[in-house]
N, CA, C and O atoms as a Tinker XYZ file with bonds, in Angstrom:
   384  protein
     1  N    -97.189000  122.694000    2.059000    73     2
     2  CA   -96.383000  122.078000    3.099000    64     1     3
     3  C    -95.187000  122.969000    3.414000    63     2     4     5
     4  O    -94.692000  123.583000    2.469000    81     3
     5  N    -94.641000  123.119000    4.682000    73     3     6
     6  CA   -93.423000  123.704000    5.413000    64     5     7
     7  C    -92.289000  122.657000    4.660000    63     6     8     9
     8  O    -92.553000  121.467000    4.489000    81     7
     9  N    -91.293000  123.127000    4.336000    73     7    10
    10  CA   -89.889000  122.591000    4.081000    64     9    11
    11  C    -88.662000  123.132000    5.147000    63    10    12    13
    12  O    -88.334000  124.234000    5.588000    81    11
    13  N    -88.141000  121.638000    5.318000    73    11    14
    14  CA   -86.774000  122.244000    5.916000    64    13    15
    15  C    -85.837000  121.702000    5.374000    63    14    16    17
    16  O    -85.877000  120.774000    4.567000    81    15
    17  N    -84.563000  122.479000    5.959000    73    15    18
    18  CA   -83.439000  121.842000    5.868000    64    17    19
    19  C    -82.958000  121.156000    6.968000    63    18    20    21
    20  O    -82.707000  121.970000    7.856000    81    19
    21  N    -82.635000  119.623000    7.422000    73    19    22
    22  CA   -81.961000  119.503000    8.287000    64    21    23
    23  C    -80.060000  119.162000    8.576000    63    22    24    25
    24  O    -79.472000  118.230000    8.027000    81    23
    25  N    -79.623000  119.816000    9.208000    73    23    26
    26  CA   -78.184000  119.579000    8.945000    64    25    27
    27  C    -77.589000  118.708000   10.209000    63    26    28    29
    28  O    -77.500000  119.348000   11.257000    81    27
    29  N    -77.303000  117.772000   10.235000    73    27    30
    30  CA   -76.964000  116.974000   11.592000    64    29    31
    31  C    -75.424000  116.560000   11.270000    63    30    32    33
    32  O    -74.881000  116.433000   10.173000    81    31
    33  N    -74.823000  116.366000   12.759000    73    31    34
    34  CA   -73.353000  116.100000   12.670000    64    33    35
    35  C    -73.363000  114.929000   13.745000    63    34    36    37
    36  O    -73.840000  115.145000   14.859000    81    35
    37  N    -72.842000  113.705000   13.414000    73    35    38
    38  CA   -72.896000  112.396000   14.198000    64    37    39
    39  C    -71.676000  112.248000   15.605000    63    38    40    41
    40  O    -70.447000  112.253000   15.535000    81    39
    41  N    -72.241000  112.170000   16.376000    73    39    42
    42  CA   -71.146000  111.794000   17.732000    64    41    43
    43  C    -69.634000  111.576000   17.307000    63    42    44    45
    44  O    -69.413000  111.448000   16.102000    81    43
    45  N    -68.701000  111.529000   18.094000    73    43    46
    46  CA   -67.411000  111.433000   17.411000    64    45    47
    47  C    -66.653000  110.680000   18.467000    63    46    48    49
    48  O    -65.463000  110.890000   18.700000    81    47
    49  N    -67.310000  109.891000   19.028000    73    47    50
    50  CA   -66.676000  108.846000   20.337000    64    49    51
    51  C    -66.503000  107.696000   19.235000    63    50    52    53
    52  O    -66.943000  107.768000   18.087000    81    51
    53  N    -65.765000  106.587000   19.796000    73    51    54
    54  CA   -64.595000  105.170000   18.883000    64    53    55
    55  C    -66.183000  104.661000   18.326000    63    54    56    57
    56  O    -66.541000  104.947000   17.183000    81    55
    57  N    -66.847000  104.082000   19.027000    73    55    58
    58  CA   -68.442000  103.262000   18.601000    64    57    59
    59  C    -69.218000  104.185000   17.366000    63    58    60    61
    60  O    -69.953000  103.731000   16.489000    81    59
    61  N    -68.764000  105.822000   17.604000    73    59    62
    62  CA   -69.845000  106.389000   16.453000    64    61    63
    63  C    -70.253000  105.665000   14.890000    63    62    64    65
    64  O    -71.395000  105.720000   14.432000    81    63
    65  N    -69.309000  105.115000   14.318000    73    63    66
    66  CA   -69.322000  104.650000   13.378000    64    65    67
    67  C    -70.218000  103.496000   12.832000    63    66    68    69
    68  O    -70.987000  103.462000   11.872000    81    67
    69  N    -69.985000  102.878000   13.444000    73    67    70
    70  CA   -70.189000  101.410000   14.327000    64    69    71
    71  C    -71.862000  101.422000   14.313000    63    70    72    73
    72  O    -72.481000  100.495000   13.790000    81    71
    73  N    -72.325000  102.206000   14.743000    73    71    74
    74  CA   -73.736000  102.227000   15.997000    64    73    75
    75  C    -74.762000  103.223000   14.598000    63    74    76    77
    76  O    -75.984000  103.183000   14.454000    81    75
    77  N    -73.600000  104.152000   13.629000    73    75    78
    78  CA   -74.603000  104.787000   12.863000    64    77    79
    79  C    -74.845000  103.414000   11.579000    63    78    80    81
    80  O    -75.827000  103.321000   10.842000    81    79
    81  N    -73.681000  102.491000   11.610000    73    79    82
    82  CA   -74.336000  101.363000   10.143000    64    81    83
    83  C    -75.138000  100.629000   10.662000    63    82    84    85
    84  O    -75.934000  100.032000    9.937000    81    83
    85  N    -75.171000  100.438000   12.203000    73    83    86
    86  CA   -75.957000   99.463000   12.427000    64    85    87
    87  C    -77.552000   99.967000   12.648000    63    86    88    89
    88  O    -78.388000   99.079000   12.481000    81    87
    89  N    -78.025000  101.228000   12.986000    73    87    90
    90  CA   -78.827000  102.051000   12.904000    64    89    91
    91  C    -79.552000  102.099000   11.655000    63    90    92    93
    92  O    -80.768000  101.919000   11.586000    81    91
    93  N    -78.689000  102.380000   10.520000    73    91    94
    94  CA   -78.926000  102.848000    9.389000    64    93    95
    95  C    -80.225000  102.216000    8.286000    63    94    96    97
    96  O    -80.986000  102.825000    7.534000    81    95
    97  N    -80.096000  100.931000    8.541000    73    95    98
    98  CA   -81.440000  100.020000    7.815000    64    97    99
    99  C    -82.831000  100.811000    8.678000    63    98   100   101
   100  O    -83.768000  101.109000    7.937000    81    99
   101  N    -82.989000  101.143000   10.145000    73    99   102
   102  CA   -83.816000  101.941000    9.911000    64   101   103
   103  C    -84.201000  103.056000    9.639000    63   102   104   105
   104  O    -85.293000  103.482000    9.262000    81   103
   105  N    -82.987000  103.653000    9.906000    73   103   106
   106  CA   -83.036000  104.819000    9.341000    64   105   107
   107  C    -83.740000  105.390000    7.715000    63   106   108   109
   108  O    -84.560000  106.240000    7.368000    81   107
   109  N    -83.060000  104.588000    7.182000    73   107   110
   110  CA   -83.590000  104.257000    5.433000    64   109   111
   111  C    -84.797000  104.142000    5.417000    63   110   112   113
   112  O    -85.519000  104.857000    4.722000    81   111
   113  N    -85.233000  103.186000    6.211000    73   111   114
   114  CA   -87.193000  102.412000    6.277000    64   113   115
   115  C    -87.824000  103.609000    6.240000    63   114   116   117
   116  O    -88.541000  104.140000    5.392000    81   115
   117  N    -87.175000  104.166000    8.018000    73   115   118
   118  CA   -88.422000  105.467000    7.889000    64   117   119
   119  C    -88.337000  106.527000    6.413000    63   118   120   121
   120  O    -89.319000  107.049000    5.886000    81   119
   121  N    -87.028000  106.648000    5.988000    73   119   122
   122  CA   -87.023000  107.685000    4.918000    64   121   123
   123  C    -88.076000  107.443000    3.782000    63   122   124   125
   124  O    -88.801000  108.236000    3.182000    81   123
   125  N    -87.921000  106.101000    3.686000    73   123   126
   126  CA   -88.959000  105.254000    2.429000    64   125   127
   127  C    -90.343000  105.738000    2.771000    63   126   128   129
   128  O    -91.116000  106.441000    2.121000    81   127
   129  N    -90.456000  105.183000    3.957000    73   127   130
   130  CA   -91.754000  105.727000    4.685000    64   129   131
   131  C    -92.441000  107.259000    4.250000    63   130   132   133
   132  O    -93.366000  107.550000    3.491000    81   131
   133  N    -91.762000  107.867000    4.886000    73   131   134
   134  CA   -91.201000  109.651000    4.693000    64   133   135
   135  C    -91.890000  109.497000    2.728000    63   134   136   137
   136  O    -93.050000  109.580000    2.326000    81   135
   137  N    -91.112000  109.354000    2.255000    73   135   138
   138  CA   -90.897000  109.535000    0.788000    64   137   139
   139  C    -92.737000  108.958000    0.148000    63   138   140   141
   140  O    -93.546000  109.704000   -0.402000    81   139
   141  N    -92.865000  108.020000    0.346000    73   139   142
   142  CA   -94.484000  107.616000    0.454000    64   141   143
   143  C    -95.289000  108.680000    0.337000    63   142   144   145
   144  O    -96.107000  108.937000   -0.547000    81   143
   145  N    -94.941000  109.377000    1.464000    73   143   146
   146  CA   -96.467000  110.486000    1.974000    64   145   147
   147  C    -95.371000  111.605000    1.051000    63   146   148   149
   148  O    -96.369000  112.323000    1.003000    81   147
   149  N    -94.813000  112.017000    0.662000    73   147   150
   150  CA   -94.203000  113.109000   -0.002000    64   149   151
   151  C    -93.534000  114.119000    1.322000    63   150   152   153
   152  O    -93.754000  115.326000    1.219000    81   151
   153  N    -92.764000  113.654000    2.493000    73   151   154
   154  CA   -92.625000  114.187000    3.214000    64   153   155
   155  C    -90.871000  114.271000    3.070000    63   154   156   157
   156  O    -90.179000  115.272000    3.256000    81   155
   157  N    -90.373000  112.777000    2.647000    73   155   158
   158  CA   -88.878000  113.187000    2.425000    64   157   159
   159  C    -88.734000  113.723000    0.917000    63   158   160   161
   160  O    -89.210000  113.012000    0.032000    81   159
   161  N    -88.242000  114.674000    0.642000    73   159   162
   162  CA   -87.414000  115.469000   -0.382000    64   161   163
   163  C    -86.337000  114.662000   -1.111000    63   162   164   165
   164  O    -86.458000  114.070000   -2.183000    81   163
   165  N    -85.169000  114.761000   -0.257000    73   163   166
   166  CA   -83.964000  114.030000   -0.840000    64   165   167
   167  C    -82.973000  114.080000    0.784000    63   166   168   169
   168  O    -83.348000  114.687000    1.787000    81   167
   169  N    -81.853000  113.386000    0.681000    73   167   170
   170  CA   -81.247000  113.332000    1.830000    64   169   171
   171  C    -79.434000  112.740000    1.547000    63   170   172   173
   172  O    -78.855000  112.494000    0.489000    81   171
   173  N    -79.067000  112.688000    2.629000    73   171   174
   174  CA   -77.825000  112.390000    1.946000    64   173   175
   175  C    -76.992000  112.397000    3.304000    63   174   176   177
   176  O    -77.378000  112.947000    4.335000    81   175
   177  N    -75.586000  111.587000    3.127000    73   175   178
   178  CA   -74.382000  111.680000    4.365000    64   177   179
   179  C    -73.483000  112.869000    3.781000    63   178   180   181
   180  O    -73.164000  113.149000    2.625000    81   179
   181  N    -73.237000  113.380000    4.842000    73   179   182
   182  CA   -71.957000  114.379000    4.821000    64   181   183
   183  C    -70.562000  113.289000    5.015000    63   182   184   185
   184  O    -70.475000  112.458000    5.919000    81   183
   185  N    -69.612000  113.505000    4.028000    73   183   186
   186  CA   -68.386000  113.027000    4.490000    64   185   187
   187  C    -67.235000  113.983000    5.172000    63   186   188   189
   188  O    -67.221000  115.214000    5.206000    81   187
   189  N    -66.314000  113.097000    5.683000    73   187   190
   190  CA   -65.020000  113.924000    5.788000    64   189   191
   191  C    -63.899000  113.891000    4.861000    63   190   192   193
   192  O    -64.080000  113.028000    4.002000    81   191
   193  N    -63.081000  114.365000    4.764000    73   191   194
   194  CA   -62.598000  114.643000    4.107000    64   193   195
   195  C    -61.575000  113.110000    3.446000    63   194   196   197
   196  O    -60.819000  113.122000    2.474000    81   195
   197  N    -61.894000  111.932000    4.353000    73   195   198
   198  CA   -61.215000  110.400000    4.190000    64   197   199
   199  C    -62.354000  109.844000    3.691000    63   198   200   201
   200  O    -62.185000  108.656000    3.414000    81   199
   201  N    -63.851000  110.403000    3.392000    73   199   202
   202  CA   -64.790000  109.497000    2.568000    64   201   203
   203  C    -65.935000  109.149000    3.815000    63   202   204   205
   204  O    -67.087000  108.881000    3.472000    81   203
   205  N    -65.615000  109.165000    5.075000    73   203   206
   206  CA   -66.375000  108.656000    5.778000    64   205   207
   207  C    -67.572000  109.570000    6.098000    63   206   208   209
   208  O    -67.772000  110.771000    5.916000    81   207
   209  N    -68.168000  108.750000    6.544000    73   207   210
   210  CA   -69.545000  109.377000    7.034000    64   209   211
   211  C    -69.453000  110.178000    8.511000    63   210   212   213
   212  O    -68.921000  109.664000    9.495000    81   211
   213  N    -70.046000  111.498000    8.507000    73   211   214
   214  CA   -69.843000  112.004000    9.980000    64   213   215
   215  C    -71.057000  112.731000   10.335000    63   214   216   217
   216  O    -71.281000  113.218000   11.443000    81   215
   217  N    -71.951000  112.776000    9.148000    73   215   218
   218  CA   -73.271000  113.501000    9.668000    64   217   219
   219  C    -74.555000  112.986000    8.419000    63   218   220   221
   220  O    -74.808000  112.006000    7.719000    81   219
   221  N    -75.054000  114.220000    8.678000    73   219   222
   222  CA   -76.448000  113.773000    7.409000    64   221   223
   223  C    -76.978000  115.441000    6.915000    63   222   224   225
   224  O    -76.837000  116.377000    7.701000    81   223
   225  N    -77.634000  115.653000    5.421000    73   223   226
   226  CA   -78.230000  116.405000    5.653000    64   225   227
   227  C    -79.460000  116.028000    4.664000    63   226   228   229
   228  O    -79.365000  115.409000    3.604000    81   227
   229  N    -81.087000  116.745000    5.485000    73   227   230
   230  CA   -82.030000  115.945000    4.712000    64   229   231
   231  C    -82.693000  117.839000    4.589000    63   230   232   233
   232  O    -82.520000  118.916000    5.160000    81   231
   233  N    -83.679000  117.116000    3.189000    73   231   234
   234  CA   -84.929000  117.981000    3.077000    64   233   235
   235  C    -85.751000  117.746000    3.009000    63   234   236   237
   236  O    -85.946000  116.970000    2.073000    81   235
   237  N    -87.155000  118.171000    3.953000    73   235   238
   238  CA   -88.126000  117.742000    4.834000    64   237   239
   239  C    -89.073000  118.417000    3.843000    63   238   240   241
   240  O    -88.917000  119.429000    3.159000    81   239
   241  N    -90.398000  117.322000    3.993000    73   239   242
   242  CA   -91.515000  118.970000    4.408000    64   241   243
   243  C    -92.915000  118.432000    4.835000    63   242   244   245
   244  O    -93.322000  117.511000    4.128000    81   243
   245  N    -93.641000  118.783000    5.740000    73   243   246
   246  CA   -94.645000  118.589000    6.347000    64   245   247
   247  C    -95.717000  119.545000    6.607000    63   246   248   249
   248  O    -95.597000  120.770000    6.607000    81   247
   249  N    -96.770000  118.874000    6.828000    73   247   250
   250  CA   -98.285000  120.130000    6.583000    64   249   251
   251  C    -98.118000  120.826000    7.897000    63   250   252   253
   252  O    -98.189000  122.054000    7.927000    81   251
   253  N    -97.813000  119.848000    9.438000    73   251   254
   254  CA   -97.556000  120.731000   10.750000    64   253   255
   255  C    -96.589000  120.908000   11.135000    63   254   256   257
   256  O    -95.622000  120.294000   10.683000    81   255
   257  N    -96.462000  121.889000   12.195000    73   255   258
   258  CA   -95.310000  121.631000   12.908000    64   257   259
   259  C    -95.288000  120.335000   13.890000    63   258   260   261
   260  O    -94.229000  119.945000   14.381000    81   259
   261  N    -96.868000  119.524000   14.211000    73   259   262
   262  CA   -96.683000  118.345000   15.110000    64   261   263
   263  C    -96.469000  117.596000   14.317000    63   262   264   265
   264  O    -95.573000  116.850000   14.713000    81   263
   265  N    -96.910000  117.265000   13.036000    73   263   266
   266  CA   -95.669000  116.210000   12.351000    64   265   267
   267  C    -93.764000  116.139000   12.551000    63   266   268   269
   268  O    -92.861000  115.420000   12.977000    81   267
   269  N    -94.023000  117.389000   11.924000    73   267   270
   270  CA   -91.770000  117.575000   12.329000    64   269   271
   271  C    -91.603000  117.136000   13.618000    63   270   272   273
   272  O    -90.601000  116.529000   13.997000    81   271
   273  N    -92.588000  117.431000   14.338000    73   271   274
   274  CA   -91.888000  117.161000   16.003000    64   273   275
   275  C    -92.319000  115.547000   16.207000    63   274   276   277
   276  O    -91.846000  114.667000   16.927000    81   275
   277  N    -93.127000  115.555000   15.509000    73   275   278
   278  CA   -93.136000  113.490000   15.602000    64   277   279
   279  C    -92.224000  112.494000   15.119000    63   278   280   281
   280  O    -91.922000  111.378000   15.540000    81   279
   281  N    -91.694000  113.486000   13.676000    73   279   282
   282  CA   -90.876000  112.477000   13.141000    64   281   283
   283  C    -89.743000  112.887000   14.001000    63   282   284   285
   284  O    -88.777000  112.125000   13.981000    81   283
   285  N    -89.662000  113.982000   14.785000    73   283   286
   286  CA   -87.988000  114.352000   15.521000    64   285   287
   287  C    -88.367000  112.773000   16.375000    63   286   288   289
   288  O    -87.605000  111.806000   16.389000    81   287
   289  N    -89.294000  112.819000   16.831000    73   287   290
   290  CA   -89.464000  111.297000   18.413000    64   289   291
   291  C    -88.993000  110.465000   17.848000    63   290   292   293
   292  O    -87.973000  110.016000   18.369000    81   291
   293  N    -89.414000  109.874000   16.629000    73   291   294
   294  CA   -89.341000  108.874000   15.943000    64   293   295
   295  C    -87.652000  108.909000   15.236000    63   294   296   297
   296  O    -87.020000  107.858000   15.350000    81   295
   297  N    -87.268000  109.566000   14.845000    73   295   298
   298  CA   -86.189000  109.072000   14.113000    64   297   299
   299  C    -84.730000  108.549000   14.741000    63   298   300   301
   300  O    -83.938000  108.963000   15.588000    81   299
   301  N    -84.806000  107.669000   14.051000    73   299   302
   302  CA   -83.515000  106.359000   14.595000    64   301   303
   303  C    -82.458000  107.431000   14.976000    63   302   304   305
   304  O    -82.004000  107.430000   16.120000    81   303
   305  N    -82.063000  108.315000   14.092000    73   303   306
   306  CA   -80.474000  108.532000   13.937000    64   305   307
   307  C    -80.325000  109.924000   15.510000    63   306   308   309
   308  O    -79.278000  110.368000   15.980000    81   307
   309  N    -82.020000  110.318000   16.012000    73   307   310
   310  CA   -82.047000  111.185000   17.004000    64   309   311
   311  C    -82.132000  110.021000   18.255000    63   310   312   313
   312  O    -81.537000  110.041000   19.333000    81   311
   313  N    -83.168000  108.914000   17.678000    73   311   314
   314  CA   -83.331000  108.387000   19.307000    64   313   315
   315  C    -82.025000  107.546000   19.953000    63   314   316   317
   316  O    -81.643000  107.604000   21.122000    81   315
   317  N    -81.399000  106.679000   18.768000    73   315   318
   318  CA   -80.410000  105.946000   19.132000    64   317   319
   319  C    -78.794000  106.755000   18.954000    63   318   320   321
   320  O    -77.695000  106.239000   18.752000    81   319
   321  N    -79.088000  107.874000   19.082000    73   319   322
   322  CA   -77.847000  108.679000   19.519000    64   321   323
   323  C    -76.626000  108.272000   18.600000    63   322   324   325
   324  O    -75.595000  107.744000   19.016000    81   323
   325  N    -76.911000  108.610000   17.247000    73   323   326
   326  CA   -76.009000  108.656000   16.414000    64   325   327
   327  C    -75.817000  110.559000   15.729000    63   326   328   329
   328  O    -74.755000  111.018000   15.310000    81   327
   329  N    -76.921000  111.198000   15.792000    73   327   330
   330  CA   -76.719000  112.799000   15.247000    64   329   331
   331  C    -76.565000  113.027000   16.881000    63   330   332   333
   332  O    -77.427000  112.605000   17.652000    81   331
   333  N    -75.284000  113.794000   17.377000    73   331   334
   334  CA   -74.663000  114.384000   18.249000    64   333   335
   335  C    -75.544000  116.339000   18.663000    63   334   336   337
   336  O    -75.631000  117.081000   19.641000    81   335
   337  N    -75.940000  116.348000   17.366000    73   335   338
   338  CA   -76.056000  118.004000   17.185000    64   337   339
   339  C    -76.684000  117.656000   15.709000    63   338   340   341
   340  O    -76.188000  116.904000   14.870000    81   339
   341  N    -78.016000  118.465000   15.603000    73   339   342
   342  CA   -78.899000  118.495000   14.437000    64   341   343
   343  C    -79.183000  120.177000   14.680000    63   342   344   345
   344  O    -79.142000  120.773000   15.757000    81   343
   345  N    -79.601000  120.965000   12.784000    73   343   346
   346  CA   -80.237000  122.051000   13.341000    64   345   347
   347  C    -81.294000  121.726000   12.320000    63   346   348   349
   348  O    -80.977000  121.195000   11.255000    81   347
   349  N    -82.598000  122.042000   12.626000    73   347   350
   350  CA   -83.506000  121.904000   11.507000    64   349   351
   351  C    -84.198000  123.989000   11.127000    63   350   352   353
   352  O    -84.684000  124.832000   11.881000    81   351
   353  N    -83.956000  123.996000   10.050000    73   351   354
   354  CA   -84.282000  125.805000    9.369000    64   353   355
   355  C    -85.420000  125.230000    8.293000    63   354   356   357
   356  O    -85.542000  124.180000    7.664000    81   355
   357  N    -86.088000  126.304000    8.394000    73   355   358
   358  CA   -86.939000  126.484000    7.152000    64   357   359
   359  C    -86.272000  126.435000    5.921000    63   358   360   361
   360  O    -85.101000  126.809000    5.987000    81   359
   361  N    -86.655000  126.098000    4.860000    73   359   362
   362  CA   -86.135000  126.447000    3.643000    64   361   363
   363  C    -86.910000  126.112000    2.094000    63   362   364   365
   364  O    -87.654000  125.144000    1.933000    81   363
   365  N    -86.716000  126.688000    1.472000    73   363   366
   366  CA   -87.767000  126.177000    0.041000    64   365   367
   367  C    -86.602000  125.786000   -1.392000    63   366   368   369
   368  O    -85.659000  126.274000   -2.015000    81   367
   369  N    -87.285000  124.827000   -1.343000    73   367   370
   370  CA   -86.668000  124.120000   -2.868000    64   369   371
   371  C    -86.973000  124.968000   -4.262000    63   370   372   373
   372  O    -87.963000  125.519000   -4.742000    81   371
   373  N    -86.029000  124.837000   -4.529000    73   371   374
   374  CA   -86.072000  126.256000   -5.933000    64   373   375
   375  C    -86.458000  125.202000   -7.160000    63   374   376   377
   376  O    -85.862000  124.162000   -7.441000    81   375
   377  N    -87.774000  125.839000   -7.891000    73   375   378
   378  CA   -88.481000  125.034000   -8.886000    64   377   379
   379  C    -87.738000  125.599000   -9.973000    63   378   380   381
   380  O    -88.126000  126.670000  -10.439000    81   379
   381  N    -86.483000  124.896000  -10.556000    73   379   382
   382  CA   -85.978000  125.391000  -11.738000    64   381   383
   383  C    -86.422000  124.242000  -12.876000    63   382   384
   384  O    -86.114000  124.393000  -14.058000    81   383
């Protein structure tokens, strides 16, 4: 399977906050989902420097590239406009 890294940074208008907790239960589902088929890795919120949440970063990995681009359609935090700016890179998990 392809691995990535994805690094996303969440909108920064008054509602951002707001719109990513209320988002977030699905967000989680699909990850569970994800995690099932061995597709989510591990994942996590970026904070700022007051504790809060302002982005995400996950590690992916999938057999195609039309999977990655399905779960891009599908995921809450892209469709309901809470990640402002995402970059997704290749990357491999170091088997220590």
């Amino acid at each position: 399977m392809k691995q990535y890294v994805i690094t996303a940074y969440d909108y920064t208008d008054a509602g951002a906050l707001e719109r990513r907790m209320k988002v977030r239960p699905d967000h989680f589902e699909g990850a569970k989902e994800l995690k099932k088929s061995s597709s989510f890795i591990f994942g996590g919120a970026i904070l700022n420097d007051d504790g809060k949440m302002i982005g995400s970063v996950m590690v992916m990995q999938f057999e195609t590239e039309e999977q990655l681009e399905s779960w891009k359609q599908t995921e809450p935090y892209i469709t309901q406009k809470i990640w402002e700016t995402y970059e997704i890179k290749p990357f491999k998990l170091a088997s220590v």
